[in-house]
Structure formats: C-alpha cells, structure tokens
N, C-alpha and C positions, 0 to 999 in steps of 0.2 A: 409447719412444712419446711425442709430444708431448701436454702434459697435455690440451689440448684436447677432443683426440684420444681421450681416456680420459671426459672427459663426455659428449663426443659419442656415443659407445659404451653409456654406463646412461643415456640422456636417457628411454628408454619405464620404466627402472624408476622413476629417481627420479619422475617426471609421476605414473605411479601409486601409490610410497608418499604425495606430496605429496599427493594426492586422497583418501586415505584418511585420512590427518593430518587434513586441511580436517575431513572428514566427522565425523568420532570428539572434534574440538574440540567442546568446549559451549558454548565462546564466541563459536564462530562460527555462531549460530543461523540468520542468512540462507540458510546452504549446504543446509538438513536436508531440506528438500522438492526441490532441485534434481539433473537428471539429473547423470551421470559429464558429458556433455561439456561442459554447462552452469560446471559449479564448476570444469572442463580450462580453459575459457575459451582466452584467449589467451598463458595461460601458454608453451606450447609455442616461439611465435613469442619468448616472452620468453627463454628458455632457451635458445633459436636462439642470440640475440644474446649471448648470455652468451658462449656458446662460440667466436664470433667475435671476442669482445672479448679473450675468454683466448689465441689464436691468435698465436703468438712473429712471424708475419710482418701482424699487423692490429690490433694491442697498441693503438693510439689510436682505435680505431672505434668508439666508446662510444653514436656519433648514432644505430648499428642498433637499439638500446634505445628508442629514442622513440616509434617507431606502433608496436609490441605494445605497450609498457603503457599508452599514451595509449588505443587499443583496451578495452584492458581495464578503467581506470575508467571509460569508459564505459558499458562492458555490469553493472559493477558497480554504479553510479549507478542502473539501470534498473531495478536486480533487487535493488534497496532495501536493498543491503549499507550497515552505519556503519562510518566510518571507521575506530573500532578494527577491525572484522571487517577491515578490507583490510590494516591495517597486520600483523596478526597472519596473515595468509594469506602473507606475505612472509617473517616473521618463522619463518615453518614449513618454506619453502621454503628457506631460508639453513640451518636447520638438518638436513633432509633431506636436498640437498646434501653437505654435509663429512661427513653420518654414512657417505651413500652410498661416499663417494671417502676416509675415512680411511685407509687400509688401503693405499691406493696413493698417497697424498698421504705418508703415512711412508717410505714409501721412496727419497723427493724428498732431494736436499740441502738444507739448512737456508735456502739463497736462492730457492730454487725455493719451496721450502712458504710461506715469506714473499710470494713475487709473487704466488701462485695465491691466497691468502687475502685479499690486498690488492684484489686486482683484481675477483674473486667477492666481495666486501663493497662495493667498489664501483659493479659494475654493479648490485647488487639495490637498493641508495640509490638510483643513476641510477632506477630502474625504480620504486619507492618514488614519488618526486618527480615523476612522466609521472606516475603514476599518480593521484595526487592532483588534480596540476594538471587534469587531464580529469574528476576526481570532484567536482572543485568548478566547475570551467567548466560542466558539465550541470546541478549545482544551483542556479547562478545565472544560466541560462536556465527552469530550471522558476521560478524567482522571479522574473524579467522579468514570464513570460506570467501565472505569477499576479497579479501589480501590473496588467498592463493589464486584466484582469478583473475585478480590484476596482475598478480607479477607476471601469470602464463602468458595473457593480454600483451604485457608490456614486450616480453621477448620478439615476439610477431610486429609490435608497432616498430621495434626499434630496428628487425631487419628491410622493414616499409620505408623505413625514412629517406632510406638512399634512392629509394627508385621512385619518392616524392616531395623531391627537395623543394618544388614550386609550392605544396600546398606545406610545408614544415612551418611557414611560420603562422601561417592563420591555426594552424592543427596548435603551434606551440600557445598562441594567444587564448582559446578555447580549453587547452587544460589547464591554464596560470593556476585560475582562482579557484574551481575545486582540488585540484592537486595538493595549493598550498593549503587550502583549510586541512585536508587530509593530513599531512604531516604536523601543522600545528598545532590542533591537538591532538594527535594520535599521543604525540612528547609529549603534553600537557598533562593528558591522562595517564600514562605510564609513570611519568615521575611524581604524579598524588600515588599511585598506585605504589610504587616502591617504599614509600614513607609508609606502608602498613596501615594508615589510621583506619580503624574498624570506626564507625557510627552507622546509629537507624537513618538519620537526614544525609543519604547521598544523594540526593536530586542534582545538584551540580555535575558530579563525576556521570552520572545518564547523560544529561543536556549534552554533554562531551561525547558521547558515543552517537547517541542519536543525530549529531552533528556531522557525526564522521561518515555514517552510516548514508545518510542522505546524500552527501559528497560524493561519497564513492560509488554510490549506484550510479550518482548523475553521471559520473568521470567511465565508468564502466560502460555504462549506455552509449557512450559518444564514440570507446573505443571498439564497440561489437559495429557500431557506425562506418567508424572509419573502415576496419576490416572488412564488411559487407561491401563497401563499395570499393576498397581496393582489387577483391576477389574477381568481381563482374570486369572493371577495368582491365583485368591481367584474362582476362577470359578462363575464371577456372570453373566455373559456376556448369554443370553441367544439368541438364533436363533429364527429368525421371518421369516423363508422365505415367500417369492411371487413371481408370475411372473414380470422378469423384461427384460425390453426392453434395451439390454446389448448396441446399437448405441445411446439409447437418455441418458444412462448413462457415459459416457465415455463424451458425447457430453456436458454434464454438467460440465465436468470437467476442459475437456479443455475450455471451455467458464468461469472457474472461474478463470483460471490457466494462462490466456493467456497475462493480463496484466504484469505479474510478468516476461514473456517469450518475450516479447514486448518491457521490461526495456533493456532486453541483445540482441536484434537484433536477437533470437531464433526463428524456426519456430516449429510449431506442425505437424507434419505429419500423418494422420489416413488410416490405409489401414483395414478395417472391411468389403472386397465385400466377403468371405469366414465363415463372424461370425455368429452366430446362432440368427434367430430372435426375439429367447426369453429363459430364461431359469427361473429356479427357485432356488432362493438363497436368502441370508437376505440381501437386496440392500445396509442399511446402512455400512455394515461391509466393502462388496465387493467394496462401493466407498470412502470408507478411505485406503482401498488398493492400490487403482488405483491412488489416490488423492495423498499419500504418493510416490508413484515411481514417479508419471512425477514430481511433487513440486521436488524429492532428484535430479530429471535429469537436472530440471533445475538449481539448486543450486548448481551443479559440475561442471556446463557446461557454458565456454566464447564465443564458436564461434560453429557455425552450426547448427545444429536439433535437434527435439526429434521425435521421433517414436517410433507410437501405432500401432501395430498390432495384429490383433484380429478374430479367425478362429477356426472351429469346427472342431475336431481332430478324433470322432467316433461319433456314437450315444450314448456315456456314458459321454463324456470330451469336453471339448474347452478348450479354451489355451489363455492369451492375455501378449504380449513381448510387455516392453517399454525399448527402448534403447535411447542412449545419444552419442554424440562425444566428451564426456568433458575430466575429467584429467585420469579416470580411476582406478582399483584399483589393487594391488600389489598382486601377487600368495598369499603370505608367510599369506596375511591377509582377503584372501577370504573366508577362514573357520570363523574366527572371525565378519563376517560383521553384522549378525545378533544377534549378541551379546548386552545387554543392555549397555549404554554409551561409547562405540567402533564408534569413528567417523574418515571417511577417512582423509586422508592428502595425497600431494603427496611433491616429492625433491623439490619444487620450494615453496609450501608454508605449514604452517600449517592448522589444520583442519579451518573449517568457523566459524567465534563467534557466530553466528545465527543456529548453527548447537546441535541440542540437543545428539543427539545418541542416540536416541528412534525410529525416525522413522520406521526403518526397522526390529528392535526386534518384531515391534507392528505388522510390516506387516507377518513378518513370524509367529507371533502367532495368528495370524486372519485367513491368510492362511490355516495352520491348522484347527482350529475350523470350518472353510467352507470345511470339509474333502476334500482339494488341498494339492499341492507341489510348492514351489519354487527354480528357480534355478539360476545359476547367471555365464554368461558370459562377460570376462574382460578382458582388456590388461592396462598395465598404460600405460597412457599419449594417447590413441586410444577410450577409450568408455567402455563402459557396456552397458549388454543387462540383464535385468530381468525378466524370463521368470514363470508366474502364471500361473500354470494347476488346473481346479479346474469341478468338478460335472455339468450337465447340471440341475442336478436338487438332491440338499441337503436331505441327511436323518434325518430325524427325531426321 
C-alpha cells in the first residue's frame, strides 16, 4: 500500500488525537474554552494536503498547503491565539503523526522511511510558514485600522488640550508609557522589516506587533475616555430616549462581557424576575453604564462572581446593583472613586496598567444626565456593590 494511502486511511484518528493533544496542552491556553470544531479548524484541509504531497505520483505539489494554513492563521489570529500556541499546535501535530503511523512506517525500507519523514517535516514547515505569514498579515491590518484611529483620536485630543490645560499634564503622564512602547517598536519592527529577511522562526518580529497592538488599544481606550468625558463636560451629549427592553439590554452585555469573565473563571449571575419590562431612557448612555460597572467588576476581581440585579422600586424608579467579590475599596477613598483618574488599588497590589480612571467618572456623569443616583457599597478585600437608581422613564 502506498504510504499515502496509509495517512490517508488514520486522517479521523490522528485529527482527533491531535485535538485532544491541543486540548490537555497547558500551553496552549487560547484552545481551553473553544469547541472540538473550532480548535479542528482548518487542520483537516491541512492534512489533506499532506497526503497529497506525500503521494509517489504528486511528490512536488507542496502549493496545496497554502490556503488551509493561510486559512488557519487567520481564524487563529481572530480567536487570539500567540504565536507560540500556533507554533506548538504544529508541533503536536508532527508528533501525533509519526506516533500514529510508527508501527507501519517500520515496516518501510530504510529509503522509504527516510522520504516519508522528509517530506511530512516538510510539508508541516511549508504549513508552519502560511501559517504565520497569514497571522502576522491579520495583525498588521488590525494595526493599520488602529493607527487610523488614533491619528483621528489625536486631532480631537489635540483641539482638547487648550480648553484642558489643568488636566494636560496628568492626561500627558497617562499616555508616556504606552505611547512610547508604541513608537518603540513600531521603528523596531519596521526597520527588521526593511532588511527583507524572509524566515519560518518570526516569533520575535509577532511579540513586536502583539506589543504594539496591546499598547495601542490601551492608549485608544483612555483616549475614547478622555473624549467621552470631555463631551459631557462641554454639554454636547444630547438624550435620545426610547423604549427599551431593560432584560435584552443587560443581556447584551453580559454576552459581550462574558469572554473577559471566562478568562478569570468568573461567573455572571442575573437575578432581573422583579425588573420592569420596559422603560424609557437613551439606551446608549444607560448601556455604557452598565457596560462600565460589570467590565470594572470584572477587572477587580480574581475569584468568585459578578451580580446583576435588577428591580422596579415604585412606579417612578427601578434600580440595577452590580456587585463583585473582588479586592474591594478602602472607607478613606470611597468619596474619591468617582473622581477623574482616581484608580483603586489595594495592600497587596498597585492600581491595574489597563486601568484608565475614567471608567467610573464617566459612569457617574451619565448617571446624572439620565436624571439617576449612584451609590457605592464596599468593604476592602470583601467586594463592592454599585448601586444605579435611575427614571422609568427620562424627562425631556
């Protein structure tokens, strides 16, 4: 039988020891929440070509390797795999392989065992090298669109600055350090990148992207921040109310949220059988409120839950408390929370580098403008409970 012919034959076994391999690595932590066909990917297509490649009458066809793994860093790219997880997903699969076919790979004459190992280490390289090449081509379109988004950003900060020369220099201190990561290696990668050197091992020239990339969300995040609370302050922020369906908003939320709470072994708990089945408000404002407290719940919080609760208080009011079991916040600094760039910390650590100190400025001046209250119960190191009281229905 042509060896081919013999992969061709364990293709569903080896697909599914490799999938369990993935699964049972603890280094490949991207995989752990993903379904079987999700982490299957485009492997399959990948293996196709293998066996095509291995094929005594198609021995040069190495191009069929090119869209499945071009394919698959991209779906890898999306689903926030780092580049070690992909290289070692390969690296599993090349060993799953030979385990699989040992046994009938012995039985080869010593040139045969030679070509079939030659050839199966070569196409998983080929496939390797597509693979990257497509994981780094997606990361340096997410960093195109976030460069034209900053510069837009920046225009707007930079006509801001004059008319908030008091907060320029805590705003200047807050962008230093991601700004300068951003420019440090943006140059760094572009001048490897000018030098042409083509290789399969670019994991360095990634770690540089994925560096950047991280920076500049954070650096983005602080100025859609700044902006947001410049807007309220200059009073441009105008009210849209409508009826809104206060269960399918909330439910939005945490269905955006829930990945991030997912990362920490977090649950979301919704207790809404008391909440009012509709009210009238400007939904965008009220779900950047909502969106802001369980996001800050979960960013405080290592172990346990978040709890929504959400219930109609008269015929004038509802009320919706999100609490946490996370580090908690200190008497002395309760008054100050809602302060702009006032971020928690407790004895054990300093505040979070991902943490703007806007969140919550924002949410108590939105609160406001949806003529509501907010209040705030805390113990350190036991939780916080955030409690929004706000109109069934906004005056205009």
């Amino acid at each position: 039988m042509e060896f081919s012919q013999v992969l061709a034959d364990n293709t569903n076994i080896i697909i599914a020891k490799w999938v369990v391999a993935v699964r049972e690595d603890r280094q490949i932590e991207s995989a752990d929440d993903l379904s079987y066909t999700a982490i299957k990917n485009h492997i399959p297509d990948v293996f196709k070509a293998m066996v095509t490649v291995l094929s005594q009458s198609q021995e040069s066809d190495i191009k069929s390797i090119v869209t499945a793994s071009w394919q698959h860093g991209l779906l890898r790219a999306e689903q926030g795999f780092d580049p070690s997880e992909i290289a070692r997903e390969y690296r599993l699969l090349r060993k799953v392989v030979f385990d699989t076919i040992e046994v009938d790979l012995l039985q080869r004459t010593p040139g045969e065992i030679i070509r079939s190992m030659r050839l199966i280490d070569a196409v998983i390289d080929e496939a390797i090298a597509r693979c990257f090449h497509s994981y780094v081509g997606e990361r340096l379109r997410e960093l195109e669109h976030l460069q034209s988004s900053l510069t837009l950003h920046n225009e707007e900060l930079t006509r801001l600055v004059t008319s908030n020369e008091d907060k320029l220099s805590q705003l200047a201190h807050e962008l230093k350090h991601p700004l300068t990561a951003i420019i440090g290696y943006s140059d760094l990668f572009l001048r490897q990148q000018r030098r042409e050197i083509t290789r399969i091992d670019n994991t360095v020239n990634i770690e540089h992207i994925e560096r950047v990339l991280r920076n500049g969300r954070h650096l983005l995040r602080l100025i859609n921040n700044v902006l947001e609370l410049s807007r309220y302050e200059a009073g441009k922020i105008q009210l849209q109310p409508a009826p809104i369906h206060i269960r399918d908003l909330i439910n939005n939320v945490c269905e955006m949220l829930e990945p991030l709470a997912a990362e920490k072994n977090l649950a979301i708990l919704i207790n809404w059988v008391q909440a009012p089945s509709e009210i009238i408000t400007d939904g965008f404002q009220l779900q950047q409120i909502i969106t802001n407290l369980v996001s800050n719940a979960i960013r405080y919080t290592e172990s346990g839950n978040i709890s929504i609760v959400c219930e109609a208080i008269d015929d004038q009011k509802w009320a919706i408390a999100v609490s946490d079991t996370g580090i908690g916040i200190a008497e002395k600094d309760q008054t100050k929370i809602f302060e702009p760039y006032f971020r928690v910390s407790s004895k054990d650590r300093p505040y979070l580098p991902d943490s703007t100190g806007l969140g919550l400025a924002i949410v108590s001046r939105l609160v406001k403008l949806l003529q509501g209250e907010i209040n705030l119960v805390s113990k350190e190191g036991l939780g916080s409970t955030f409690t929004v009281t706000l109109p069934l229905k906004v005056k205009t």
